[in-house]
C-alpha positions as CSV (number, residue, x, y, z in Angstrom):
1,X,56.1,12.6,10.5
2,X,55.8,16.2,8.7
3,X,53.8,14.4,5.6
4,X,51.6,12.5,7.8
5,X,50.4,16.1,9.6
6,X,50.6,17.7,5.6
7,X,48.3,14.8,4.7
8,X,45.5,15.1,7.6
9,X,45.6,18.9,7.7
10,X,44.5,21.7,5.1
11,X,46.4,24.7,4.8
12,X,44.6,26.4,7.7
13,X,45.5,23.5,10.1
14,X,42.3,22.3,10.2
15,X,41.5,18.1,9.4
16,X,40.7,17.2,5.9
17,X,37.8,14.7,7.3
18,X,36.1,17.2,8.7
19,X,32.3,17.0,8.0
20,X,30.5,20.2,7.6
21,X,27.0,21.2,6.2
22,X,25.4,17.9,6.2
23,X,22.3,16.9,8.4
24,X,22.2,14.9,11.3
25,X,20.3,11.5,10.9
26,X,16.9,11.7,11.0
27,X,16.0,8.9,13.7
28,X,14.9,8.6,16.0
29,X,11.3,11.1,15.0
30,X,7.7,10.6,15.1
31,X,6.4,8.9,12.1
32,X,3.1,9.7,13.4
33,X,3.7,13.7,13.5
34,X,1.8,14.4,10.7
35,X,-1.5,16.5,11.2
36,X,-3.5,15.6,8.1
37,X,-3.0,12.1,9.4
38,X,-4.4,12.7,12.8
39,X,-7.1,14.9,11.7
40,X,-8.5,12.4,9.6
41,X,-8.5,9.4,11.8
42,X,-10.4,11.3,14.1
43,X,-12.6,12.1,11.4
44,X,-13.3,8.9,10.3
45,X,-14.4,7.8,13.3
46,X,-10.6,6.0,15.1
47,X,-9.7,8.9,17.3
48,X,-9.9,6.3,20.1
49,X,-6.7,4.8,18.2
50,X,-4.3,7.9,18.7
51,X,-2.7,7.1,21.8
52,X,-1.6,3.9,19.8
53,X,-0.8,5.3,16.9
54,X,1.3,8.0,18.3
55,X,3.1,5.1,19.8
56,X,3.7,3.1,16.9
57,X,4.5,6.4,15.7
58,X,7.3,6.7,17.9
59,X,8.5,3.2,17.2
60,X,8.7,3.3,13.8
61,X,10.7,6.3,13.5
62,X,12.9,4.7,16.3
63,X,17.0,4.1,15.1
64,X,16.0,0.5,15.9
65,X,13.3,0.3,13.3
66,X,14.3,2.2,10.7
67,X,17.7,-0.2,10.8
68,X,15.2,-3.0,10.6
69,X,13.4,-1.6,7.4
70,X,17.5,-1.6,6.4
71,X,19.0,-4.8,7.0
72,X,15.5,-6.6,5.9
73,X,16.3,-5.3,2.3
74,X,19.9,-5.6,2.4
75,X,19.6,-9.1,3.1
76,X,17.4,-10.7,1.3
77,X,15.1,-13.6,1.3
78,X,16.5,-16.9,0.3
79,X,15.1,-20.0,-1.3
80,X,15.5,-23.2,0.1
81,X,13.6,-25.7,-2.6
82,X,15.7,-28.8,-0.6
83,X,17.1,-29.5,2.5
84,X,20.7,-31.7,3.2
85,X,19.3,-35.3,2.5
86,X,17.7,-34.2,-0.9
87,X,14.0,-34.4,0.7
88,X,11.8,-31.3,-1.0
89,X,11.2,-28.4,1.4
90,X,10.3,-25.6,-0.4
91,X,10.8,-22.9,2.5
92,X,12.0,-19.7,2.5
93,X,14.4,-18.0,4.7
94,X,14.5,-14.4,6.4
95,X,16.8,-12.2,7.9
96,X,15.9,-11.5,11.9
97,X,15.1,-7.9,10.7
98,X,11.9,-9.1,9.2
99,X,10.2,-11.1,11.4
100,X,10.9,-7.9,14.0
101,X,9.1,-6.2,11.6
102,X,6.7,-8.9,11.1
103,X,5.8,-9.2,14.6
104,X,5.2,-5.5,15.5
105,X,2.8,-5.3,12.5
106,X,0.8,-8.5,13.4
107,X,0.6,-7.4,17.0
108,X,-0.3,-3.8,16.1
109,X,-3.6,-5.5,14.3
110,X,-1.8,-4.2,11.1
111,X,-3.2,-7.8,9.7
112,X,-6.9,-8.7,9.6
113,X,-7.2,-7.9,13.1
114,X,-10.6,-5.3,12.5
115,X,-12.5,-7.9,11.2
116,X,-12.4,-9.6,14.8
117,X,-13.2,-6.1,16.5
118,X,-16.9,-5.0,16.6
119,X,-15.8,-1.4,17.0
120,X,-16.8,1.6,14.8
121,X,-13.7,2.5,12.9
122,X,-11.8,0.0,13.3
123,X,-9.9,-0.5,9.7
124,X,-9.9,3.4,9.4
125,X,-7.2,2.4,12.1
126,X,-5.6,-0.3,10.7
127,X,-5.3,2.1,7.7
128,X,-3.6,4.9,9.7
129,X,-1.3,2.3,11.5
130,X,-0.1,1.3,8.0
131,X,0.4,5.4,7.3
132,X,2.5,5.4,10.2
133,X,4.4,1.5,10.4
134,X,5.1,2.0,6.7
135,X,7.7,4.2,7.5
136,X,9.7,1.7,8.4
137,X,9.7,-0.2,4.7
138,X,7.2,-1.4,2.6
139,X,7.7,-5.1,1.8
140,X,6.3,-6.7,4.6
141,X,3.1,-5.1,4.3
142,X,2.7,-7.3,1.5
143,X,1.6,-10.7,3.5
144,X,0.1,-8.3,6.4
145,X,-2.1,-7.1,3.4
146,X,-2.9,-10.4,1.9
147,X,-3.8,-11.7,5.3
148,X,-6.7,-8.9,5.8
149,X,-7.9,-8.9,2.5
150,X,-8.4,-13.0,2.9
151,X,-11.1,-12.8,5.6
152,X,-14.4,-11.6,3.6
153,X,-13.0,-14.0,0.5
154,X,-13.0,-16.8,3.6
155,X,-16.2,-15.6,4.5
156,X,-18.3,-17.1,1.4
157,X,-17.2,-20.5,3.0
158,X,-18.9,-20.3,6.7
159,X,-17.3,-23.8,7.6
160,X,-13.9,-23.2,7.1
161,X,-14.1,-19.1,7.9
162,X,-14.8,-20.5,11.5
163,X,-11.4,-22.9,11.6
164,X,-9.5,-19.9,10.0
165,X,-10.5,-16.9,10.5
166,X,-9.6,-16.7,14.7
167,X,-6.0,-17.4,13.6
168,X,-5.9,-15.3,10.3
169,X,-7.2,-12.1,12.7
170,X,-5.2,-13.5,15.9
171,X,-2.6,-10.7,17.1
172,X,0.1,-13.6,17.7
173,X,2.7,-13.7,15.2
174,X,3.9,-17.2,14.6
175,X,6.2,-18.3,11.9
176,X,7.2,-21.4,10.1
177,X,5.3,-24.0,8.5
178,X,3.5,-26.1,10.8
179,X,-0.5,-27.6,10.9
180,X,-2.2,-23.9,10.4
181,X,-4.9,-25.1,13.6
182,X,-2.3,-26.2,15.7
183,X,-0.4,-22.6,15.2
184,X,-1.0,-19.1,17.6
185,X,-1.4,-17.0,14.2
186,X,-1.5,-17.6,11.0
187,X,-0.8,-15.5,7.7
188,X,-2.6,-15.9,4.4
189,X,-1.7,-15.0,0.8
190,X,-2.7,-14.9,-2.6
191,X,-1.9,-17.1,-5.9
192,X,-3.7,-15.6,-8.8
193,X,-2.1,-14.6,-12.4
194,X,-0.5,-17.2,-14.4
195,X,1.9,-16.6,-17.1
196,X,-0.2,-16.2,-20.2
197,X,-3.0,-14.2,-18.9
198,X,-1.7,-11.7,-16.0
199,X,-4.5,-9.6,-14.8
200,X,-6.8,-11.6,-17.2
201,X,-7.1,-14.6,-14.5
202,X,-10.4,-15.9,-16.8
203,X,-7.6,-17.3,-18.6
204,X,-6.2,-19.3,-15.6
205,X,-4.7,-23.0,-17.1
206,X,-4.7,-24.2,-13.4
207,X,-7.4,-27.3,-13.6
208,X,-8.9,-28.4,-10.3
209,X,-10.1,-31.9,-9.9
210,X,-12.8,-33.0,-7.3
211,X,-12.3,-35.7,-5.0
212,X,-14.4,-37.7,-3.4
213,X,-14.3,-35.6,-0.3
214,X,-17.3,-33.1,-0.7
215,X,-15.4,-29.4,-1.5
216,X,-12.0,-31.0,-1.5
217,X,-10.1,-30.7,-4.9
218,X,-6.8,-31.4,-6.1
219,X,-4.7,-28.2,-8.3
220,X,-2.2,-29.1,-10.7
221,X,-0.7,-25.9,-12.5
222,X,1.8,-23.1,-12.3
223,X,1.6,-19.8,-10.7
224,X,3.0,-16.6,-12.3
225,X,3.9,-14.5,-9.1
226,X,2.7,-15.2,-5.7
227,X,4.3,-13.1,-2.8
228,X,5.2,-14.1,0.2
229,X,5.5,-17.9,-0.2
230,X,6.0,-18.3,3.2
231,X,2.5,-18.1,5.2
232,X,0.3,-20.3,6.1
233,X,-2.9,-20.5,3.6
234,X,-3.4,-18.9,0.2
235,X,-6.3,-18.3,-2.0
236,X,-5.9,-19.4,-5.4
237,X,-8.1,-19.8,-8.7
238,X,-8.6,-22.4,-10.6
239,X,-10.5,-23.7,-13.3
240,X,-13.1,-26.4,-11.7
241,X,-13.3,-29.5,-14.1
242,X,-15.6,-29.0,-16.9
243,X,-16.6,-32.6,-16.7
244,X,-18.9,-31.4,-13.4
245,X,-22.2,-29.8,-14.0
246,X,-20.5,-26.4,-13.1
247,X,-17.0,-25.8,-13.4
248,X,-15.3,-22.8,-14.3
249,X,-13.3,-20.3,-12.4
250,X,-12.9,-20.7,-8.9
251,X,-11.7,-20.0,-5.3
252,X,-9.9,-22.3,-3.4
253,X,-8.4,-22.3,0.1
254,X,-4.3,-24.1,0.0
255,X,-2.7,-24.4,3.3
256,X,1.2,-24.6,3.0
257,X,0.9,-27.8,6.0
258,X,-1.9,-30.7,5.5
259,X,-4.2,-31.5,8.8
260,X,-2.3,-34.7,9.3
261,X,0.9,-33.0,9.2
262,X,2.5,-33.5,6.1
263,X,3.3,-31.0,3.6
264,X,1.2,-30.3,0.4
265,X,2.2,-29.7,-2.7
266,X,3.8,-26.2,-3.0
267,X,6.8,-26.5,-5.1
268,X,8.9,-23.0,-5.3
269,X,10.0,-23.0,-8.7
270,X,12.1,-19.6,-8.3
271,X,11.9,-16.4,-6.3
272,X,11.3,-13.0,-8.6
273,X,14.5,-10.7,-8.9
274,X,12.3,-7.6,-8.0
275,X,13.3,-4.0,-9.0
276,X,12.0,-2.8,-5.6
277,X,10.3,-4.8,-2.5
278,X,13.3,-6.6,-2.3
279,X,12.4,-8.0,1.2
280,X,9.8,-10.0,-0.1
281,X,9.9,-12.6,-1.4
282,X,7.6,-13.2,-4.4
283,X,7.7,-16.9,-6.0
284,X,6.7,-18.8,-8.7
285,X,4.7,-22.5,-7.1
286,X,3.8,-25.1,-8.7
287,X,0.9,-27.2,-7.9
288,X,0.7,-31.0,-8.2
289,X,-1.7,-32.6,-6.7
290,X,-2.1,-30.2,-4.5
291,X,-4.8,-30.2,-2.2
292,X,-7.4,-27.9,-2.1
293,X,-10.5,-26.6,-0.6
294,X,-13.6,-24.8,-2.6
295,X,-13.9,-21.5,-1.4
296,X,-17.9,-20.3,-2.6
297,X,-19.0,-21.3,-5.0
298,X,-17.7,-23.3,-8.6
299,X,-17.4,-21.3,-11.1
300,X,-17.5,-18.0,-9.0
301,X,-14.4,-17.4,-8.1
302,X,-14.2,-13.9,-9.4
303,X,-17.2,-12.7,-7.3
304,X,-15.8,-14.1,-4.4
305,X,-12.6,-12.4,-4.7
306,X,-14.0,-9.1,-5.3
307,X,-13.8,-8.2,-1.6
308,X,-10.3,-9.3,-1.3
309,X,-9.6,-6.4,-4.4
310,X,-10.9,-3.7,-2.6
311,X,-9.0,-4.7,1.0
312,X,-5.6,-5.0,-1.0
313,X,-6.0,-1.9,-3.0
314,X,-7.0,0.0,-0.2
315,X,-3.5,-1.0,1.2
316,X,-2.4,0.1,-2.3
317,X,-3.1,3.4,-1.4
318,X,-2.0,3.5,1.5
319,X,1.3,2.3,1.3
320,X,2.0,5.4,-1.9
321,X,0.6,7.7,0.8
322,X,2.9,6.4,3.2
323,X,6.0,6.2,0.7
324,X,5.0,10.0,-0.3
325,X,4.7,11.2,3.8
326,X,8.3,9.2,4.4
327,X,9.9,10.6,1.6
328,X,8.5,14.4,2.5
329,X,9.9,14.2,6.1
330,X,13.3,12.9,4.2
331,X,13.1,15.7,1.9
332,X,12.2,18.7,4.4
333,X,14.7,17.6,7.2
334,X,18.0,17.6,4.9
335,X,16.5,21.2,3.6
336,X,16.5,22.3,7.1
337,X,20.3,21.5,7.6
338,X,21.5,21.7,4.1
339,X,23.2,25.2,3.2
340,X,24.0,26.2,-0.3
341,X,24.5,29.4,-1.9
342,X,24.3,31.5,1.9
343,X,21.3,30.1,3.1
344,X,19.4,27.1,3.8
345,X,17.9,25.3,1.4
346,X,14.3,25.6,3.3
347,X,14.7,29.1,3.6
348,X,15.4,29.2,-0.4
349,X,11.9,30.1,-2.4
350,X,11.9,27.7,-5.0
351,X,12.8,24.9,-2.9
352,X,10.1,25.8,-0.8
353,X,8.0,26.1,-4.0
354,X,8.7,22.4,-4.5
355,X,8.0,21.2,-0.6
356,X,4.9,22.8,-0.7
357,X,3.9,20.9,-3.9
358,X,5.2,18.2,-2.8
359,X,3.3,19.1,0.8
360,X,0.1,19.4,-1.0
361,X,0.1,16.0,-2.9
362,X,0.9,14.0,0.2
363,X,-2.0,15.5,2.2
364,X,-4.4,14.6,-0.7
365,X,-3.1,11.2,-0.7
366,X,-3.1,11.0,3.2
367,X,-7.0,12.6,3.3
368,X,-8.1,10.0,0.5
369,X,-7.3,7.2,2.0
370,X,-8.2,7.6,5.1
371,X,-11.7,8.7,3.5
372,X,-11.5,5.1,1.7
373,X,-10.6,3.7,4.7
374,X,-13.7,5.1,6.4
375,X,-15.8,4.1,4.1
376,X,-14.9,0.4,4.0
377,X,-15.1,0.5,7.7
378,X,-19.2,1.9,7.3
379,X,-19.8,-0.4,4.2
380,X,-18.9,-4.0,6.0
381,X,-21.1,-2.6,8.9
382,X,-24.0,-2.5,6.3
383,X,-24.2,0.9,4.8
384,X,-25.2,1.1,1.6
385,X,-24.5,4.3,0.6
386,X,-20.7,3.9,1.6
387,X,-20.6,0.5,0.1
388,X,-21.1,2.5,-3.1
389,X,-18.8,5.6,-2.8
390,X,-16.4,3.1,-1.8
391,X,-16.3,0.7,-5.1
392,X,-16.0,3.6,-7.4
393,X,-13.4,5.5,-5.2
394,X,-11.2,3.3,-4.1
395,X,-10.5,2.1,-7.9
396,X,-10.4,6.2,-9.0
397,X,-7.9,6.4,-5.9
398,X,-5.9,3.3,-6.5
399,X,-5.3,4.6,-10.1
400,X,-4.3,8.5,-9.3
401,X,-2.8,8.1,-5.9
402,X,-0.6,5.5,-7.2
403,X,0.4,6.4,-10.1
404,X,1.7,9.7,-8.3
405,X,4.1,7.6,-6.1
406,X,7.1,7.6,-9.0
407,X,6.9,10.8,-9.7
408,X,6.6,12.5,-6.3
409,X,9.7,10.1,-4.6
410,X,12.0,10.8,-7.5
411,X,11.5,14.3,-6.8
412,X,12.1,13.9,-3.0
413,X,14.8,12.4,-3.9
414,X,16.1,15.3,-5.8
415,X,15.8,17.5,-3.0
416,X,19.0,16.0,-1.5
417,X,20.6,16.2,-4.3
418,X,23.8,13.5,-4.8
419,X,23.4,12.9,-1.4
420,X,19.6,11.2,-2.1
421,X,21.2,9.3,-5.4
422,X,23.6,7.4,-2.9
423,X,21.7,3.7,-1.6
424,X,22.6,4.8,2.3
425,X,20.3,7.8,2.2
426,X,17.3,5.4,1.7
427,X,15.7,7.4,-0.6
428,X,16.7,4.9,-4.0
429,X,14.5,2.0,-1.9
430,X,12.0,4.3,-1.9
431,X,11.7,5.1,-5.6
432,X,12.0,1.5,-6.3
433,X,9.2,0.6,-4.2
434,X,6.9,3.9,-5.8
435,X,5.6,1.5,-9.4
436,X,4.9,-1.5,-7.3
437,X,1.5,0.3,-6.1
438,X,0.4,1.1,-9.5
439,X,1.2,-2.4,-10.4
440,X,0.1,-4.4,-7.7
441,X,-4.0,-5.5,-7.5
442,X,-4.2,-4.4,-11.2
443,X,-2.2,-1.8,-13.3
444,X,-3.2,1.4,-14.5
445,X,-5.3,0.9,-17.0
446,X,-7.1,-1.8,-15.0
447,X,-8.4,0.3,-12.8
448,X,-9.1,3.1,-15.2
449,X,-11.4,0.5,-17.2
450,X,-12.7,-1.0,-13.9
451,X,-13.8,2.7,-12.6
452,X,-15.9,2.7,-16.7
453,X,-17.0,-0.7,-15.4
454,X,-18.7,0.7,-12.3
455,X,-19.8,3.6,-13.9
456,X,-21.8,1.6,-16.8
457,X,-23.2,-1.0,-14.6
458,X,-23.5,0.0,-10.9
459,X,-25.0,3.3,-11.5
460,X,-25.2,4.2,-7.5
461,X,-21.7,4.5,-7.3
462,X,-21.9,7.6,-9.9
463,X,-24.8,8.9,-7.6
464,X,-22.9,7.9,-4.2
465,X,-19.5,10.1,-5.7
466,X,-21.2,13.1,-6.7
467,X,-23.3,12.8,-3.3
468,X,-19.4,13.2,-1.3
469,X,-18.5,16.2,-4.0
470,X,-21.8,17.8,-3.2
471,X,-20.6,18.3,0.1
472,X,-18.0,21.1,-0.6
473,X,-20.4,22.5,-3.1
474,X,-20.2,26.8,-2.9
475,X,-17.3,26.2,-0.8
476,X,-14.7,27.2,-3.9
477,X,-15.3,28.2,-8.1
478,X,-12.7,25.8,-9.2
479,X,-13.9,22.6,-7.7
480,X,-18.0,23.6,-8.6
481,X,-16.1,24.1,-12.5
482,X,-14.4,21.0,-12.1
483,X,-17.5,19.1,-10.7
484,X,-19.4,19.9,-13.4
485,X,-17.3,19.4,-16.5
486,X,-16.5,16.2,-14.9
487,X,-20.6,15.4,-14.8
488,X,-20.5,16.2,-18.7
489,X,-17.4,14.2,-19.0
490,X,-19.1,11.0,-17.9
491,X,-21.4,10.4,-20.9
492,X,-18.8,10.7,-22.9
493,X,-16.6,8.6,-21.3
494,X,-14.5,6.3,-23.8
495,X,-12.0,3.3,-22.9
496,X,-9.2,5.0,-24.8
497,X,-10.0,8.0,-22.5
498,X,-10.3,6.2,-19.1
499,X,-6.9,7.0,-17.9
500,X,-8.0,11.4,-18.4
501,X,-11.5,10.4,-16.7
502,X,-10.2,8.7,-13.7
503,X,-7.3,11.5,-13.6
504,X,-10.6,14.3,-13.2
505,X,-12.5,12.1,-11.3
506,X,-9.7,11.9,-8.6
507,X,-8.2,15.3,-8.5
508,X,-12.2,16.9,-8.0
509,X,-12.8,14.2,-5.2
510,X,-8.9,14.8,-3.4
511,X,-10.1,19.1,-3.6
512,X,-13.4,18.3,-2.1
513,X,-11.7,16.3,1.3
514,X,-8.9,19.5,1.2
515,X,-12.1,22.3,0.5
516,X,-13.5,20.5,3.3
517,X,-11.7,20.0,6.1
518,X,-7.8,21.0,5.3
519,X,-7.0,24.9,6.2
520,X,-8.0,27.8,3.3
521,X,-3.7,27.5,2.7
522,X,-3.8,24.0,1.2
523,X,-7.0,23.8,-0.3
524,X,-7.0,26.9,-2.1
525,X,-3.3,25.9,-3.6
526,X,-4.9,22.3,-4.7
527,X,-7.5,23.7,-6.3
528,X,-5.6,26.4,-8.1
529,X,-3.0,24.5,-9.5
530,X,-5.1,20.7,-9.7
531,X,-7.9,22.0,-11.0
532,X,-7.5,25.8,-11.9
533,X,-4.7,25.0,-14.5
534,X,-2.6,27.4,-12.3
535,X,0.5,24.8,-12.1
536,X,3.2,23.4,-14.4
537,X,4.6,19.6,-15.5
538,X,6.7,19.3,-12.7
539,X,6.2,19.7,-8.9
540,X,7.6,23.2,-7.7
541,X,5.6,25.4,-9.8
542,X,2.8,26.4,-7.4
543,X,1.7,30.4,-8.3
544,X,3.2,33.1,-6.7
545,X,-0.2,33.7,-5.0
546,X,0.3,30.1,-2.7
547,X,1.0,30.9,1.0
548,X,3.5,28.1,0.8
549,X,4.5,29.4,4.8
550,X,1.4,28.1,5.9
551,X,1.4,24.8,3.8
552,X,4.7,24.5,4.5
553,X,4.3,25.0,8.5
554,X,1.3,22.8,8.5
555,X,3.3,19.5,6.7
556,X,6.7,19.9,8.8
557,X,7.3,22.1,11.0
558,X,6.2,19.6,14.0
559,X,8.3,16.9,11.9
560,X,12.0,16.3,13.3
């Protein structure tokens, strides 16, 4: 009896268990309790959306959902290529976590629900639910994206945009594989690179054949990675047969289930062992015979997909601004309730130092996309201008914003020490998930050549983003410096020098949103250490002269 008490009591009596100087759990809070985010939905034209959003706000940082966004990664999807009798399936199983996930996304109009809704601002609010839901995880905004960015592609084809489209932007989330008109909702995704060619789709091997049904083909060829096998429809290109007086690359509409009921040709060769996104699944199909529809026309299938680029990077954007939001609120509530050293951690200068930076880079992020978002929402309602801003920007922001993701979650992650290096503190899933964004809808240097690509041969969009940085002209030295070395900086602009263009290009636009309409606290340290060279390599070294009280107030001191 005397060693058991020696073993559960120190010296002083007291347990040896006892836990002491660690923080309480941070759900249930209020994913939505973040100012930046609600200031610019309302500018953008969605502040009829924030009673919604402060729900799904609510919801998403809910103990429920956050366990969700836990158990949907622990337990991952499985392939099932055959069922017992040996007859070929092809179907994919989920854990119950992600279908509850699934389903609040769908029936939050996180999908291509906008595109139904003849309302000013409605995919600024889309957008800002995905800022918010994200919180949750990230991999099931994969298929949600796909499914919005599917519509416009859809659109080039009136006669089957009018079979698919009320079930693609339907609010009804309905799963399994089953005749796509006989379903409540439906879910589309994408089936693009191929092996050898990657982002180079031109170089697609997969032939398509016509039959003698008028727009009907059939595929035969083999898919590189295509996420989320398991919805309904998927876009795909293929080369048309050269025999025809057109051919060439082209869009084509495959549903998962035939009209008469029987299953086309879909075979899941293997799922991807991801480094993140672990709760999606991402395949390899094969298609033999498979049926298809001609989505616009043959040998356009690159034009007709252009839309569906600038949906899903949008969402590309979005989800690193989300990741970097998530993984601040992480970050600042363990510094709260974290002592070391006599005093909390938030209380400690330099970690302040590096909240602040890290404070500042999320609320560009946030600001930009929800600027990007706005301006997709005026440029599918027909204005020009904004059609323009948003083809150069969104590339400049899926670039930068993106490629900030690794950087800023491995340092969030540092913030909690050991304790954010362990898998229960959630923060490894989220640096996993941070070079997805970069990668996804084209990498890097994709972008950074597309944004020379605009620049060369779409001259309004040069015109339409100096127009936006004109805006904050006067309003600060740095950014009018900035501004116009980055004017000289375009005719000299070189493909080995795209990455440093498109880095300029979206630090000057993220200061004009902050010079604009974010208080003199943040916008003065952004432009000071982004643009003033006031700043080191790492986040954390903001200049003495940053009122990092104010930023810091502004980001968290709201946030649970």
């Amino acid at each position: 009896m005397a060693s058991t008490l020696a073993h559960e009591a120190g010296p002083l009596g007291r347990a040896t268990h006892d836990v002491t100087n660690q923080p309480p759990a941070l759900a249930p809070y209020d994913a939505s309790d973040d100012t930046a985010l609600l200031e610019g939905l309302r500018r953008e034209g969605a502040g009829w959306a924030e009673e919604g959003l402060r729900r799904l706000g609510l919801r998403a940082g809910s103990a429920e959902a956050q366990e969700w966004g836990e158990l949907a990664n622990r337990y991952e999807p499985e392939l099932r290529t055959h069922d017992r009798y040996g007859n070929r399936i092809d179907e994919v199983e989920f854990h119950p976590s992600w279908h509850h996930l699934m389903r609040v996304a769908v029936t939050e109009g996180l999908a291509a629900t906008p595109w139904a809704e003849d309302r000013p601002g409605a995919h600024v609010a889309r957008t800002a639910g995905g800022l918010v839901w994200g919180h949750t995880e990230a991999g099931h905004g994969c298929p949600t994206s796909m499914t919005y960015a599917a519509v416009p592609a859809l659109r080039r084809q009136p006669e089957l945009a009018k079979v698919y489209e009320p079930l693609l932007t339907s609010r009804e989330y309905d799963p399994g594989l089953r005749v796509p008109t006989e379903k409540r909702g439906l879910l589309a995704g994408m089936g693009m690179t191929e092996k050898q060619g990657g982002s180079d789709v031109r170089t697609n091997t997969t032939t398509a054949t016509p039959s003698a049904e008028p727009g009907v083909y059939t595929l035969r060829g083999h898919k590189w990675f295509t996420s989320a096998p398991m919805c309904d429809v998927f876009l795909v290109l293929a080369q048309a047969s050269p025999l025809r007086d057109k051919g060439g690359l082209s869009c084509f509409l495959v549903p998962r289930v035939l009209p008469d009921g029987t299953r086309n040709t879909f075979r899941i060769q293997r799922l991807k062992d991801k480094l993140g996104n672990r709760s999606n699944a991402s395949s390899e199909p094969e298609f033999d015979g498979t049926v298809a529809w001609l989505v616009g026309p043959e040998g356009q299938g690159v034009k007709t997909i252009i839309e569906m680029v600038n949906c899903t990077r949008l969402d590309c954007v979005m989800m690193s601004a989300t990741l970097m939001r998530h993984t601040l609120v992480q970050a600042g509530h363990h510094a709260r309730h974290r002592s070391a050293f006599g005093a909390r951690l938030v209380d400690q200068p330099l970690m302040r130092n590096v909240l602040a930076d890290l404070a500042l880079e999320s609320e560009a992020a946030t600001t930009l996309t929800l600027r990007l978002a706005g301006a997709a929402d005026r440029a599918v309602r027909g204005d020009a201008g904004e059609a323009a801003f948003r083809r150069i920007a969104t590339a400049v922001g899926k670039y930068w914003v993106t490629k900030r993701g690794p950087a800023f979650t491995a340092e969030a992650l540092e913030c909690l020490g050991g304790n954010g290096y362990v898998e229960e503190s959630g923060m490894p899933r989220q640096y996993r998930e941070a070079p997805l964004l970069s990668i996804w809808e084209g990498s890097g240097n994709v972008n950074a050549l597309d944004v020379l690509r605009a620049l060369r041969r779409e001259p309004g969009t040069a015109d339409a983003l100096f127009a936006e940085l004109a805006l904050a002209q006067g309003a600060d030295a740095r950014l009018d410096t900035a501004v116009n070395r980055l004017q000289d900086a375009l005719s000299e602009g070189s493909e080995a020098g795209a990455r440093r263009l498109v880095e300029r290009m979206a630090l000057t636009l993220q200061a004009s949103l902050l010079v604009r309409h974010a208080p003199s606290s943040v916008a003065d340290a952004f432009c000071a250490s982004r643009l003033g060279g006031d700043w080191g390599h790492a986040f954390g070294t903001l200049p003495d002269a940053a009122d990092l009280d104010a930023i810091l107030r502004r980001a968290l001191e709201s946030a649970n």
